[in-house]
SELO-120747 format. One record per residue (C-alpha): residue number from 1; residue in three letters; x negated, z, y negated. Coordinates in nm, 2 decimals, decimal comma. Example, Ala and Ser with C-alpha at 12.3 -4.5 7.8 and 13.67 -1.06 7.14 Angstrom:
2
<atom n="1" res="Ala" x="-1,23" z="0,78" y="0,45"/>
<atom n="2" res="Ser" x="-1,37" z="0,71" y="0,11"/>
END
This chain:
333
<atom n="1" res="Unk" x="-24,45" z="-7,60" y="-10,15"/>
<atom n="2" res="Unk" x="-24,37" z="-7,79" y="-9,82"/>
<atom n="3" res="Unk" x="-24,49" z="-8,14" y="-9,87"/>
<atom n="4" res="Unk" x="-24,68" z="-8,13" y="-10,14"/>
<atom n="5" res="Unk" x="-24,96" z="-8,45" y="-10,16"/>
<atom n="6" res="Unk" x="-25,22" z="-8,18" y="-10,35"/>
<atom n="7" res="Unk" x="-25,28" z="-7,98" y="-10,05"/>
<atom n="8" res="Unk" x="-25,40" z="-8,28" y="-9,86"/>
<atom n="9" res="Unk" x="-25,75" z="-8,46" y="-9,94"/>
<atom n="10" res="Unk" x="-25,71" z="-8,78" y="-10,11"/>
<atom n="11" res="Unk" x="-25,92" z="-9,09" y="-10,26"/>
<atom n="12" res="Unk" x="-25,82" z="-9,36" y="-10,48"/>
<atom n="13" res="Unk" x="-25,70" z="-9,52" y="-10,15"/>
<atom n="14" res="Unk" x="-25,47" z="-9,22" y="-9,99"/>
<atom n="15" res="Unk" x="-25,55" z="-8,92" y="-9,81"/>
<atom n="16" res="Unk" x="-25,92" z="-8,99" y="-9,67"/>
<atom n="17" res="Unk" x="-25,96" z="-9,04" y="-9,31"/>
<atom n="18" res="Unk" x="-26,09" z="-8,71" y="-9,12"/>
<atom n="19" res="Unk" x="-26,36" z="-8,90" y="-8,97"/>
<atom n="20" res="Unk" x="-26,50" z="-8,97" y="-9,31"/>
<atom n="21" res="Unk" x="-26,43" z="-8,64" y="-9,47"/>
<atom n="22" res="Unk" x="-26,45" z="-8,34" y="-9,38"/>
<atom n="23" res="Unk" x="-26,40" z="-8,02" y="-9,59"/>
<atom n="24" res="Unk" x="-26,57" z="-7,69" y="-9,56"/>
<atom n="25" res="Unk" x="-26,28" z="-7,49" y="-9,41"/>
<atom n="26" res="Unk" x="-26,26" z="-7,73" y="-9,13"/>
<atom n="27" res="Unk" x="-26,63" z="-7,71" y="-9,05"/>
<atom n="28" res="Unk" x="-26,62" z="-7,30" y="-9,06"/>
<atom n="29" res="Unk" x="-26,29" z="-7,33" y="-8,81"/>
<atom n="30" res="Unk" x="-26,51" z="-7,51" y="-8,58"/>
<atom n="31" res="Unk" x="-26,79" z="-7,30" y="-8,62"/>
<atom n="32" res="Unk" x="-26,56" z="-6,99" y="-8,55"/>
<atom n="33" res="Unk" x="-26,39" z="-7,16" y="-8,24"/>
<atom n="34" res="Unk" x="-26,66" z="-7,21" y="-8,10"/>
<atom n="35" res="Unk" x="-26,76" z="-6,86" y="-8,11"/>
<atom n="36" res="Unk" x="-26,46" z="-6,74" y="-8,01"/>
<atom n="37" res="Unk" x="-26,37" z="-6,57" y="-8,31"/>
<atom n="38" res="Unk" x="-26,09" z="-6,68" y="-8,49"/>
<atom n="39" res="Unk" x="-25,84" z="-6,52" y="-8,71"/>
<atom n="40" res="Unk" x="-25,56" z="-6,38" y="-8,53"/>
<atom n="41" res="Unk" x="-25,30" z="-6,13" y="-8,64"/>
<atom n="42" res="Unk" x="-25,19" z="-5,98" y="-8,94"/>
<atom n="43" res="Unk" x="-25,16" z="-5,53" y="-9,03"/>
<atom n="44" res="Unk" x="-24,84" z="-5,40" y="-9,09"/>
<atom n="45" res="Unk" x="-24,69" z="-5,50" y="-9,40"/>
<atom n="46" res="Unk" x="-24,67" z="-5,16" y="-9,64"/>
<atom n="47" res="Unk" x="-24,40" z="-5,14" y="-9,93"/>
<atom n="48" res="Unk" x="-24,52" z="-5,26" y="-10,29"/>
<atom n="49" res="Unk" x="-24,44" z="-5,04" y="-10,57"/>
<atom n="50" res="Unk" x="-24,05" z="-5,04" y="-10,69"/>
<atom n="51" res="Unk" x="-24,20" z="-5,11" y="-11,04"/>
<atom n="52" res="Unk" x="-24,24" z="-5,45" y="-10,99"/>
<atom n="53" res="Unk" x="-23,99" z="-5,72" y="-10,96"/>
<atom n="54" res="Unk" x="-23,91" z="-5,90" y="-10,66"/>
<atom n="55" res="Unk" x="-24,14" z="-6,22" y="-10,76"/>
<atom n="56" res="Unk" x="-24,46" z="-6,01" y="-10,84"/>
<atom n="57" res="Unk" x="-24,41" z="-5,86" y="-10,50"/>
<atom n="58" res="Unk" x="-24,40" z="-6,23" y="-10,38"/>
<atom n="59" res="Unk" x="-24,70" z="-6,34" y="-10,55"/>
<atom n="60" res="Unk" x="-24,86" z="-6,02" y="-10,41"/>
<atom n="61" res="Unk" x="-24,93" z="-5,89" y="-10,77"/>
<atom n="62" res="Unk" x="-24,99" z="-5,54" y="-10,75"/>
<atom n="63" res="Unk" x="-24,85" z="-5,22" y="-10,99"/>
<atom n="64" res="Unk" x="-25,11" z="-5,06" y="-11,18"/>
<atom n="65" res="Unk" x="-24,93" z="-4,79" y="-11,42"/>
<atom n="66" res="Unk" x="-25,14" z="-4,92" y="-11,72"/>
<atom n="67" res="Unk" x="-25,05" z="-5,32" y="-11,64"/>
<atom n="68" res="Unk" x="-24,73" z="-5,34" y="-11,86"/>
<atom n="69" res="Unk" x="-24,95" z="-5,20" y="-12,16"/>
<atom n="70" res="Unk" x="-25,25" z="-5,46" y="-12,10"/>
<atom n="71" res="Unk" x="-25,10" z="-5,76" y="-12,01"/>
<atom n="72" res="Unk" x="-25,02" z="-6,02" y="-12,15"/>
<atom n="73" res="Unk" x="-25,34" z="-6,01" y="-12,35"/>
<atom n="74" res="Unk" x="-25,34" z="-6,26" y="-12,66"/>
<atom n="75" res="Unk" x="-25,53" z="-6,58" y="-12,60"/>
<atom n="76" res="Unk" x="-25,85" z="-6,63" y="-12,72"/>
<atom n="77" res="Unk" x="-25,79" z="-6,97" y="-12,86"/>
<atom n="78" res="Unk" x="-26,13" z="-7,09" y="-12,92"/>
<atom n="79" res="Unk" x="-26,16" z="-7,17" y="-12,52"/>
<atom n="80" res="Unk" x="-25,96" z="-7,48" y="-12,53"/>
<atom n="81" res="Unk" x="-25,93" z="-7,76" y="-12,24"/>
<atom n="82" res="Unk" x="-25,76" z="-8,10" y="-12,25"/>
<atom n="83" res="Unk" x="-25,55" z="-8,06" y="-11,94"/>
<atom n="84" res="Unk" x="-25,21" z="-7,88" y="-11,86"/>
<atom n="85" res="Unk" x="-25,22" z="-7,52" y="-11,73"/>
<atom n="86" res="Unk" x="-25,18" z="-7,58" y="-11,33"/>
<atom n="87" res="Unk" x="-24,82" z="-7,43" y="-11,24"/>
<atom n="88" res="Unk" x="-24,90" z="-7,04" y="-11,11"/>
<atom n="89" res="Unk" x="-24,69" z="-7,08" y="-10,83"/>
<atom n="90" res="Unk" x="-24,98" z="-7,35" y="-10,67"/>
<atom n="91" res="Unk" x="-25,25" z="-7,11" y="-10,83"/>
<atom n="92" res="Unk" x="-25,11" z="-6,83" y="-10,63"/>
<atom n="93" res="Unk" x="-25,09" z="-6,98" y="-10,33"/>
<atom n="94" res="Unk" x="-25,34" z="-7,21" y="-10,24"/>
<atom n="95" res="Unk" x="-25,70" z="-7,09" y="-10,28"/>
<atom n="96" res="Unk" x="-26,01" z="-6,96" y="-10,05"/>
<atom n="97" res="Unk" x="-26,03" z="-6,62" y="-9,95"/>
<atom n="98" res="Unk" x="-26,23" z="-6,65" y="-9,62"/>
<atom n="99" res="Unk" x="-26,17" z="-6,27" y="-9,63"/>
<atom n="100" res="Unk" x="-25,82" z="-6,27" y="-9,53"/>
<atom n="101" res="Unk" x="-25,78" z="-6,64" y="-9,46"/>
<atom n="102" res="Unk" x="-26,04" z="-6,97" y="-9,36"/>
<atom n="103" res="Unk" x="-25,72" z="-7,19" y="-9,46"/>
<atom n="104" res="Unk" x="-25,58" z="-7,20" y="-9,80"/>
<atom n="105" res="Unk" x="-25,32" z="-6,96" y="-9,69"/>
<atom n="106" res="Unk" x="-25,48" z="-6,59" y="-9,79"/>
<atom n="107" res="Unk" x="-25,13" z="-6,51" y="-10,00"/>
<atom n="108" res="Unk" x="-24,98" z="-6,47" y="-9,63"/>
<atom n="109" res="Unk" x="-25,21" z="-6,20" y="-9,53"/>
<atom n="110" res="Unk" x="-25,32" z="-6,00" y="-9,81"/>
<atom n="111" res="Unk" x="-25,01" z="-5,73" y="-9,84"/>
<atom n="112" res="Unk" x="-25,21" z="-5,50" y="-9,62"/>
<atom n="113" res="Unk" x="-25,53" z="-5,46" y="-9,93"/>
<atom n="114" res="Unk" x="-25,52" z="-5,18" y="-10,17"/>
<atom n="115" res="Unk" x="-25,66" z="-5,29" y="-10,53"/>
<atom n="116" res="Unk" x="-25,59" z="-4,94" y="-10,65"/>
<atom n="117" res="Unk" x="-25,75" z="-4,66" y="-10,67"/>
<atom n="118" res="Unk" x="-26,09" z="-4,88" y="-10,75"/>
<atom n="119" res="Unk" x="-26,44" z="-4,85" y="-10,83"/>
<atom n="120" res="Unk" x="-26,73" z="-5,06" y="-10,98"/>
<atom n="121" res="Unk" x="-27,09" z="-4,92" y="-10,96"/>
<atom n="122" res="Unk" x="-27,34" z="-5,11" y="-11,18"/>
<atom n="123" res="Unk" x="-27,64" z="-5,00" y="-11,06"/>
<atom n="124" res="Unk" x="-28,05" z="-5,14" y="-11,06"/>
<atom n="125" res="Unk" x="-28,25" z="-5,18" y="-11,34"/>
<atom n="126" res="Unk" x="-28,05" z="-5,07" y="-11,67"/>
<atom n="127" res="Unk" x="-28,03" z="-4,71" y="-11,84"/>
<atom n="128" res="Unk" x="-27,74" z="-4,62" y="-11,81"/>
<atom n="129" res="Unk" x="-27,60" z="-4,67" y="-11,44"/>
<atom n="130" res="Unk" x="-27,23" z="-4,57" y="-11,38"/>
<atom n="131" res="Unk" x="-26,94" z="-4,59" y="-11,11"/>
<atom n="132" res="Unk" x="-26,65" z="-4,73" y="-11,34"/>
<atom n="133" res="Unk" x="-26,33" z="-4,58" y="-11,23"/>
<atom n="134" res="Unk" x="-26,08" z="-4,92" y="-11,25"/>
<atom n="135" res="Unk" x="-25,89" z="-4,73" y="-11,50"/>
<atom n="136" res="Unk" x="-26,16" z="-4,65" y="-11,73"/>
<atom n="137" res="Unk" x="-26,30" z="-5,01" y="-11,71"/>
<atom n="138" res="Unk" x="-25,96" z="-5,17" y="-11,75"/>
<atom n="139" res="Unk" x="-25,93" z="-4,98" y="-12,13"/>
<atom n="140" res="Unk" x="-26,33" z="-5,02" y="-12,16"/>
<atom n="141" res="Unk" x="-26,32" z="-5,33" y="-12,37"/>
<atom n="142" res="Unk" x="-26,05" z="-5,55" y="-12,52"/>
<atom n="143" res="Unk" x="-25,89" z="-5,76" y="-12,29"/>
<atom n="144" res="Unk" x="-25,81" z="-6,16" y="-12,40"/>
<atom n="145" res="Unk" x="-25,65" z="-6,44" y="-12,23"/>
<atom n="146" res="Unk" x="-25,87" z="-6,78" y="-12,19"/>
<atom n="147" res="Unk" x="-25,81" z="-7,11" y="-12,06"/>
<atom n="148" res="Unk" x="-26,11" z="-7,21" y="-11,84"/>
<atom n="149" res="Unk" x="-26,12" z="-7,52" y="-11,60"/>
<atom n="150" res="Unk" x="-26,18" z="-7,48" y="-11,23"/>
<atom n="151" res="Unk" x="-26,39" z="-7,68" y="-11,01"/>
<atom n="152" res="Unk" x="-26,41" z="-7,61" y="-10,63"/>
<atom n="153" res="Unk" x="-26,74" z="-7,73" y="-10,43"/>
<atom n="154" res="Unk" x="-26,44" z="-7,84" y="-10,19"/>
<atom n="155" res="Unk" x="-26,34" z="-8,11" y="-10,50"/>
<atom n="156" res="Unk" x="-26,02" z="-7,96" y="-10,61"/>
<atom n="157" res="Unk" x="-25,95" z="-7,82" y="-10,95"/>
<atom n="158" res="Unk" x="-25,70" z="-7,63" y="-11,15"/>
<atom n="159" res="Unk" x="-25,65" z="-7,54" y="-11,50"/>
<atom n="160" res="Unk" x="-25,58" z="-7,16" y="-11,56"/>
<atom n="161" res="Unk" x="-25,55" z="-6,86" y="-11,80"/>
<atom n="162" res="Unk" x="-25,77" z="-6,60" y="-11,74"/>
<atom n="163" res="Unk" x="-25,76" z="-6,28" y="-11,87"/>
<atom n="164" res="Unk" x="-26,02" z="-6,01" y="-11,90"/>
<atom n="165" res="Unk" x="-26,33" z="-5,96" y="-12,13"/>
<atom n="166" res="Unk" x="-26,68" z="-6,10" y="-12,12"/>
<atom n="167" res="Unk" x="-26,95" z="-6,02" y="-11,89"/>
<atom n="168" res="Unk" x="-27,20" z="-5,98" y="-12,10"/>
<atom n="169" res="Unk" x="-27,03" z="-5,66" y="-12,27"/>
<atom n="170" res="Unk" x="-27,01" z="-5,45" y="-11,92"/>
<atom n="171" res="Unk" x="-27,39" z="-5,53" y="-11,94"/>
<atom n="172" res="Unk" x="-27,51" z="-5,46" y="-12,24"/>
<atom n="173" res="Unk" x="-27,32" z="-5,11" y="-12,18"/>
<atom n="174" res="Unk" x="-27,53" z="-5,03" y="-11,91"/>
<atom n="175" res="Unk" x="-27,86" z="-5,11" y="-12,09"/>
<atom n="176" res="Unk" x="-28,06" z="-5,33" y="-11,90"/>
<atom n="177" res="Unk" x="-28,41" z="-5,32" y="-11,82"/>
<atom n="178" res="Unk" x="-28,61" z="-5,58" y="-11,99"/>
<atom n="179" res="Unk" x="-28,72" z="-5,66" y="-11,69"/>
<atom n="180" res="Unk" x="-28,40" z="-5,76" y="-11,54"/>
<atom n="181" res="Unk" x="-28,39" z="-6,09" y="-11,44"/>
<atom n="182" res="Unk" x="-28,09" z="-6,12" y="-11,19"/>
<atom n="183" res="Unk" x="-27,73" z="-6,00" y="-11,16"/>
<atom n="184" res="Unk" x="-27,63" z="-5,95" y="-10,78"/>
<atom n="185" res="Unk" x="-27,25" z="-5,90" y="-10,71"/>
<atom n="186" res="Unk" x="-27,12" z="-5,77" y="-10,39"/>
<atom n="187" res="Unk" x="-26,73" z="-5,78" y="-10,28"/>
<atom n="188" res="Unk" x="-26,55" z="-5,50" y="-10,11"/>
<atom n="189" res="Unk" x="-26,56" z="-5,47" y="-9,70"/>
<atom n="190" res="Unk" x="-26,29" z="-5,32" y="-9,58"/>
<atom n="191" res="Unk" x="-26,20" z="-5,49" y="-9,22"/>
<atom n="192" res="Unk" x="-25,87" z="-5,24" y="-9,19"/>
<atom n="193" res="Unk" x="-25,73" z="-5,41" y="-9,44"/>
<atom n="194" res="Unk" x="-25,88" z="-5,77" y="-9,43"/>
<atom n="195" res="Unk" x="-25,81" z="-5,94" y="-9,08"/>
<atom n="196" res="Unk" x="-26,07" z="-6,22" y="-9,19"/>
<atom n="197" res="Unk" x="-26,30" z="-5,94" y="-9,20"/>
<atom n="198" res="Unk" x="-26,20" z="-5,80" y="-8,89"/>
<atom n="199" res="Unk" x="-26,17" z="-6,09" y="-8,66"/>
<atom n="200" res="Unk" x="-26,42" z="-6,34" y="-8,84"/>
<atom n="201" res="Unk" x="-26,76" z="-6,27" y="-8,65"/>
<atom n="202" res="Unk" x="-26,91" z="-6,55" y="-8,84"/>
<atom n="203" res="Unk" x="-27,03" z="-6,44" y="-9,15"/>
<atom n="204" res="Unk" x="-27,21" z="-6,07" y="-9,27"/>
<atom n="205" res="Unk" x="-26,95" z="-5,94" y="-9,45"/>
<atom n="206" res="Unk" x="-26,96" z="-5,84" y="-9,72"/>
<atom n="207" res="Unk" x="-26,97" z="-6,13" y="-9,99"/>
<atom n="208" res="Unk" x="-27,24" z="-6,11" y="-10,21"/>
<atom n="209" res="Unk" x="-27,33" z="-6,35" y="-10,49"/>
<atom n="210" res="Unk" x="-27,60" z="-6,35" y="-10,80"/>
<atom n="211" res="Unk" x="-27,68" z="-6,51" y="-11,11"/>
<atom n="212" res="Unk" x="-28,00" z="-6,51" y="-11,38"/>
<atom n="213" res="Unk" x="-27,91" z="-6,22" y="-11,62"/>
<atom n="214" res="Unk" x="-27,93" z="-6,50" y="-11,93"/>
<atom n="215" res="Unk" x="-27,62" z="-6,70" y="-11,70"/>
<atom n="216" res="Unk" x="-27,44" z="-6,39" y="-11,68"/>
<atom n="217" res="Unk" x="-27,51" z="-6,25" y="-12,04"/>
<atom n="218" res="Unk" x="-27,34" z="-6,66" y="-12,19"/>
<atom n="219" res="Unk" x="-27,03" z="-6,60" y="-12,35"/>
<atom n="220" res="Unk" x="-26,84" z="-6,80" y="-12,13"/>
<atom n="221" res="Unk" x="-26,90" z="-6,54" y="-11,80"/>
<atom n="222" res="Unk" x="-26,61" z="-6,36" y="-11,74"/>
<atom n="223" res="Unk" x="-26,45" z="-6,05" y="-11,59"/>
<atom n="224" res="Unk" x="-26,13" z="-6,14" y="-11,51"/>
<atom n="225" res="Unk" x="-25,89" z="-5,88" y="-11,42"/>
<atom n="226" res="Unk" x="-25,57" z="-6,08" y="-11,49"/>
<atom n="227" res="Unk" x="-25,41" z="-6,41" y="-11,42"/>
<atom n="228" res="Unk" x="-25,11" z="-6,57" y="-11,59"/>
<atom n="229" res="Unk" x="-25,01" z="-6,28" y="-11,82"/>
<atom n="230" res="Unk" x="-25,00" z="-6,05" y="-11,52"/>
<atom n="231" res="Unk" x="-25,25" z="-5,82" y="-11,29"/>
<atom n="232" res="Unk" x="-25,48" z="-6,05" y="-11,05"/>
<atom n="233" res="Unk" x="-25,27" z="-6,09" y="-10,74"/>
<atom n="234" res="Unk" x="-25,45" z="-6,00" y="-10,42"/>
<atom n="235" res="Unk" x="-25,55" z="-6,32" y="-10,33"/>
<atom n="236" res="Unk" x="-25,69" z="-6,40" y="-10,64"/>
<atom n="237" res="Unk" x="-25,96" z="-6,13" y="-10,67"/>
<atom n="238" res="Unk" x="-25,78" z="-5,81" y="-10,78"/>
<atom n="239" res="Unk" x="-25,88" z="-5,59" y="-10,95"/>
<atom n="240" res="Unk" x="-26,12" z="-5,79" y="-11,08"/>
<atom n="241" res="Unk" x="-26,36" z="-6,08" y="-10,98"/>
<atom n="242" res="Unk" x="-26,63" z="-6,26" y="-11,16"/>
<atom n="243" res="Unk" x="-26,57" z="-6,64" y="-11,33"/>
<atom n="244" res="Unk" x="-26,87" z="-6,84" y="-11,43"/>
<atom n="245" res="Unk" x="-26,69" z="-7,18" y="-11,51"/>
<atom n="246" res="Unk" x="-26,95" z="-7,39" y="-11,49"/>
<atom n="247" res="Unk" x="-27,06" z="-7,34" y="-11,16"/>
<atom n="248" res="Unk" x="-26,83" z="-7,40" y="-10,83"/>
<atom n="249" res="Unk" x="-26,56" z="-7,16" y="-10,75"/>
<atom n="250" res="Unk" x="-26,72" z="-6,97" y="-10,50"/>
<atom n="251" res="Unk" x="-27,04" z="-6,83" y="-10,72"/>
<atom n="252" res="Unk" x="-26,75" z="-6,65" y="-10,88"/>
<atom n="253" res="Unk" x="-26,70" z="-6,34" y="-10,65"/>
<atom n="254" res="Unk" x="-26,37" z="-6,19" y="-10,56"/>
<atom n="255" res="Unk" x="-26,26" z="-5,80" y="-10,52"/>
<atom n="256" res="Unk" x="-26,63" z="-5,71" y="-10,69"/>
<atom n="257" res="Unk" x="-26,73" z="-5,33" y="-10,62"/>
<atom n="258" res="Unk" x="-27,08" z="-5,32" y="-10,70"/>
<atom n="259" res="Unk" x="-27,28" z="-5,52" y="-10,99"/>
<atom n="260" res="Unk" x="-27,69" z="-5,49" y="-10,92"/>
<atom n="261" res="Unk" x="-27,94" z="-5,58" y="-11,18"/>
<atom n="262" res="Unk" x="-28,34" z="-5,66" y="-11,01"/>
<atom n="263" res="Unk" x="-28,58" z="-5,81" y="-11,11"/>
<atom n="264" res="Unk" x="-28,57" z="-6,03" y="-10,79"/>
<atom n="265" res="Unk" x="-28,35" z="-6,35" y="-10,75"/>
<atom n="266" res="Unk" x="-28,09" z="-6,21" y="-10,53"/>
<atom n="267" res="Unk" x="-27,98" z="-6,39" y="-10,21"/>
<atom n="268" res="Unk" x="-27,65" z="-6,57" y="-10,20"/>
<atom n="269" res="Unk" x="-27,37" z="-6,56" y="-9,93"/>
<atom n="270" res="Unk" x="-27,34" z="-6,93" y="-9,96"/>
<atom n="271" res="Unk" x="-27,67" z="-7,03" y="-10,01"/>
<atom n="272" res="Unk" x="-27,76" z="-6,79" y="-9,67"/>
<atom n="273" res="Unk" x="-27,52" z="-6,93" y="-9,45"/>
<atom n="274" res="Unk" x="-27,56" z="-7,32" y="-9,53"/>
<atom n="275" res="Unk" x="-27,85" z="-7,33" y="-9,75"/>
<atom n="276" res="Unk" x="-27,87" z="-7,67" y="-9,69"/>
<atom n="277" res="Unk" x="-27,51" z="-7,75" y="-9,87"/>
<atom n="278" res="Unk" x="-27,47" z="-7,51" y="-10,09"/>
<atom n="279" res="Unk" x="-27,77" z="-7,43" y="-10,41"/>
<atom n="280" res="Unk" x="-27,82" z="-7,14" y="-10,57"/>
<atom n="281" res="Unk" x="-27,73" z="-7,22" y="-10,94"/>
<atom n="282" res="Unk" x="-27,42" z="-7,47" y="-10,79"/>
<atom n="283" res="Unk" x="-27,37" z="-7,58" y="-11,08"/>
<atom n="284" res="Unk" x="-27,10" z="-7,89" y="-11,10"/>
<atom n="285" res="Unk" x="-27,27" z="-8,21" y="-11,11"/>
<atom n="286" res="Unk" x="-27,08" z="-8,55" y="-11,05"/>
<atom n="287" res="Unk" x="-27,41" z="-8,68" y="-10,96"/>
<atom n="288" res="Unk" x="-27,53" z="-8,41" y="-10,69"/>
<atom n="289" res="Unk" x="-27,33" z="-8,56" y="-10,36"/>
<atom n="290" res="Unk" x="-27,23" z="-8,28" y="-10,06"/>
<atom n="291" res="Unk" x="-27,41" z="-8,38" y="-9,76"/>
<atom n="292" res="Unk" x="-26,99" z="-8,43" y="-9,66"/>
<atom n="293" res="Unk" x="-26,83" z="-8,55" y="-9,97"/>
<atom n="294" res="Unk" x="-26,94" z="-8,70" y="-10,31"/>
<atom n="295" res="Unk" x="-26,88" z="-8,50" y="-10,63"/>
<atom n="296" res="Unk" x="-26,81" z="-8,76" y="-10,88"/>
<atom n="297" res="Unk" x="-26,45" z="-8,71" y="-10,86"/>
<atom n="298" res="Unk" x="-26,22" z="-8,43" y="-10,84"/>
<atom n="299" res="Unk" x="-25,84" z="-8,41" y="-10,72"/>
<atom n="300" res="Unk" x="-25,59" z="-8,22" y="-10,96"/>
<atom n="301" res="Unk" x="-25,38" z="-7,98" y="-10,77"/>
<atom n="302" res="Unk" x="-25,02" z="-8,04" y="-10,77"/>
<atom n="303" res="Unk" x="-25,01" z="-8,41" y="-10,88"/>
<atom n="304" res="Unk" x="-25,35" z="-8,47" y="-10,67"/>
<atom n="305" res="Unk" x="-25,45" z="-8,74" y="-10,91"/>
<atom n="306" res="Unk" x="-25,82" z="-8,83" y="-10,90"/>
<atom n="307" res="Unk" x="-26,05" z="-8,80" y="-11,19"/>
<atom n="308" res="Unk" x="-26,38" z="-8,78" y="-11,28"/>
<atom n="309" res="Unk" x="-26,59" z="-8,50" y="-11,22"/>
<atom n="310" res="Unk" x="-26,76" z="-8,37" y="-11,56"/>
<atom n="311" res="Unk" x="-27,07" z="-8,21" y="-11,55"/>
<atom n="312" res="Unk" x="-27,05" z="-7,85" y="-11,55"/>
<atom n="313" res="Unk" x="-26,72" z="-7,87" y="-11,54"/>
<atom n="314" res="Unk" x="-26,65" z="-8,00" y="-11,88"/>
<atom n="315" res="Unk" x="-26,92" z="-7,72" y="-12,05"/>
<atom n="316" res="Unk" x="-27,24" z="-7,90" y="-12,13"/>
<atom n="317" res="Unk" x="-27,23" z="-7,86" y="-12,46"/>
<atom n="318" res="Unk" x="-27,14" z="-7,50" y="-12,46"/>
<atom n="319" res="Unk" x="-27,47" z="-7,40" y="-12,24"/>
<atom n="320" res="Unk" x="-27,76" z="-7,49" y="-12,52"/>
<atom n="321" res="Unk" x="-27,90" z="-7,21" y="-12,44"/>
<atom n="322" res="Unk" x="-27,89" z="-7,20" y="-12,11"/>
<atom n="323" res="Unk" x="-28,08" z="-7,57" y="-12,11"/>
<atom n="324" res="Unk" x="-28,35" z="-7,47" y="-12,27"/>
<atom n="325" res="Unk" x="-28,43" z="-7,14" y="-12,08"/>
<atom n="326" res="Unk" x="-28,27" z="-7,11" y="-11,68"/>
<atom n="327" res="Unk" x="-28,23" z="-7,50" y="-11,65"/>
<atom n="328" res="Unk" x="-28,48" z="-7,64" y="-11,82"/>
<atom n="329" res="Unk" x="-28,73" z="-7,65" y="-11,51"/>
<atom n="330" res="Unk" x="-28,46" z="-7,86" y="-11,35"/>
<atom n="331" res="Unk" x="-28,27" z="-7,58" y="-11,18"/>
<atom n="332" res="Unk" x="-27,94" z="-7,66" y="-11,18"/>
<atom n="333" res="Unk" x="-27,80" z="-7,64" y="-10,80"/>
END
């Protein structure tokens, strides 16, 4: 991956002068310099399961006993896009984690996280409230590959196969309240095992996200617990993160252990932290500029060709609904 032109910002012109651009991992290294907490260190590596081959241990992919029997899943064929899957080995290597990692770097210091053993609680307002064991949830509903576009607020994007099942059936299974309105996610903290966690003083940890139930009941929200025909890796989520792909990357929470549903519009981690750059809906619009950067473009990885941005991400037409109910009082970011 050494010189590659994709993990550089570019315009039309070249790579974009700092002066003029500046991206959000730049801004947060600042912010933690100057409070004299950066990310130093990394735990002890630990040995990765002789079950897996020598490149899954590379991508940081890790055994589950049940993974050879679930994946790969067969793709769903009806989610189609009109660009080239992105190569796996960029996708597993060059992504945010702030967790581990404020660079794009996290695959270098996840070995020390444990995926497994793993639970999800959904909790709040719904009958039926449960801890899902990660076994139990993995066999819980068919798993399906699907191709989804991925926009991040930063203005890269990939193309990549998901796999996993729909939101919307973990929560109909819990039987929510009618009067849920909201769907709050929160990631896992575990600062042994996540030196972004552990030497990061300037966020709350843990992550937390949230969504209008009617966004998380669409069919296009997803639980992925898979990625390329394999587990998650580590530095993609696993076991399983959250994939709206409408909305910018990071309203898709990784390593999710707790699923909430209240009747109460839920606070964001972005949102919190710079309220003033980051919405709650974040949805991707070409025309809604970052106070830092515009939006009407966004750079392939690997070949980092420019293109236009598409609003939500290429899935307008697919979110009816969603106009004429969450959105239609205009709120979109």
């Amino acid at each position: 991956m050494l010189n590659n032109p994709s993990r550089q910002y570019w315009n039309d012109k070249g790579i974009t002068p700092e002066s003029h651009y500046l991206n959000r991992r730049q801004f947060i290294r600042q912010v933690a310099a100057a409070s004299g907490a950066g990310i130093a260190g990394i735990a002890t590596a630990q040995h990765l399961s002789a079950e897996l081959s020598d490149k899954d241990k590379m991508y940081h992919i890790p055994y589950h006993p049940l993974s050879e029997k679930l994946y790969p899943a067969k793709r769903n064929t009806a989610y189609k896009v009109d660009r080239k899957l992105t190569p796996k080995d960029e996708v597993f290597t060059y992504n945010n984690f702030y967790e581990f990692s404020l660079d794009k770097d996290p695959h270098k210091y996840v070995e020390p996280f444990k995926p497994f053993p793993w639970e999800l609680e959904v909790t709040g307002m719904c009958g039926k409230p449960k801890k899902w064991d990660i076994d139990e949830l993995l066999t819980a509903f068919p798993l399906e590959e699907r191709v989804y576009r991925f926009r991040c607020v930063e203005t890269w994007a990939m193309t990549v196969p998901w796999t996993g099942f729909p939101l919307k059936l973990l929560i109909e299974k819990c039987e929510p309240d009618a009067k849920a309105k909201y769907v709050r996610f929160v990631s896992f903290n575990r600062p042994e095992q996540a030196v972004g966690q552990r030497d990061t003083s300037v966020y709350s940890w843990p992550y937390y996200e949230g969504v209008h139930l009617e966004e998380a009941m669409h069919p296009l929200a997803f639980v992925a617990t898979g990625l390329y025909g394999k587990q998650l890796p580590k530095q993609s989520g696993a076991p399983l993160r959250m994939v709206f792909p409408w909305k910018y990357g990071y309203k898709g929470p990784k390593s999710v252990v707790k699923i909430e549903l209240t009747d109460e519009r839920p606070h964001t981690f972005w949102n919190d932290a710079m309220s003033a750059e980051y919405g709650y809906f974040s949805n991707v619009d070409p025309g809604k500029p970052h106070p830092r950067w515009s939006q009407s473009t966004e750079r392939l990885l690997v070949t980092g060709q420019r293109v236009p941005t598409r609003l939500y991400n290429g899935y307008e037409d697919q979110l009816e609904g969603l106009h004429k109910t969450v959105y239609k009082q205009g709120n979109v970011h």
